[in-house]
C-alpha positions in Angstrom: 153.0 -45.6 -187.4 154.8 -46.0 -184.1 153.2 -46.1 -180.3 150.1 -48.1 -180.5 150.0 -50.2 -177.2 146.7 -51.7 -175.5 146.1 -49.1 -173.5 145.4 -45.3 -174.1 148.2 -44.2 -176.8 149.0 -42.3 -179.7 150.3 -42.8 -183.1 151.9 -40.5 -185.9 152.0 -41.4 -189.3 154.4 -40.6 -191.7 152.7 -37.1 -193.2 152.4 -36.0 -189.6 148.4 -37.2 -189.1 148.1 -38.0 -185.6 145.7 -41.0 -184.0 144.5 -41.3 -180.4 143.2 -44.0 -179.1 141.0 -43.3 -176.1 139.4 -45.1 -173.4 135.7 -44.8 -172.3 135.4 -42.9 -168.9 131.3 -44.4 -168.9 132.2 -48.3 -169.8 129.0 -49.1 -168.8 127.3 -46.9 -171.8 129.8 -48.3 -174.0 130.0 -51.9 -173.2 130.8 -52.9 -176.9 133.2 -50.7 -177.9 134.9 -49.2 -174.8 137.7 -47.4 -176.5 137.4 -44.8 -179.6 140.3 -43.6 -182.1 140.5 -40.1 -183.5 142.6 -38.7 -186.4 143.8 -35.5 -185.7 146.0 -33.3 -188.3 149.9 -32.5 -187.8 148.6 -29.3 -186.0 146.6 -30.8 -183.9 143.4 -29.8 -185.6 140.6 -32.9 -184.8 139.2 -34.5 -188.7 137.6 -37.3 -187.9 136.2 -40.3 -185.7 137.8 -43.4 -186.9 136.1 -46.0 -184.6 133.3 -46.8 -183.2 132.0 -46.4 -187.1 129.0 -44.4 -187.2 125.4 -46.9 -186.7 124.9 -45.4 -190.7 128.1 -46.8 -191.7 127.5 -49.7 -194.7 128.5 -53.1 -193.3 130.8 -53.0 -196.4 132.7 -50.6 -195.7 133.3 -52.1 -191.9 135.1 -55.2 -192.7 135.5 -56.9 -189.6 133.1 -55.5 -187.5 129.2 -56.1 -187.1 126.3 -54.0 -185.5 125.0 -55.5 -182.4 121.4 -55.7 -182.4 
């Protein structure tokens, strides 16, 4: 994937899927996770919420990241 920076950006993959990453416009009701990333297909259709995971999300499957309680 190309254009992933720090900030606000986009990235393509090579089949054309498309990831934004987005910054919180209310940090202060996302103090832990103040940015989200969503997959879009090659059209631009949205698929999916990549992060923040969803609270249901097994701890497996998040390797990395932890629930705050």
């Amino acid at each position: 994937m190309t254009g992933v920076s720090d900030s606000d950006s986009v990235a393509v993959a090579k089949d054309g899927t498309i990831f934004v990453k987005m910054a919180s416009l209310v940090p202060q009701l996302h103090e832990a996770m103040p940015w989200q990333v969503r997959r879009f297909d090659k059209s631009g259709k949205y698929q999916k919420t990549i992060l923040p995971y969803a609270p249901s999300t097994e701890p497996s499957k998040t390797p990395g990241f932890r629930l705050i309680d």
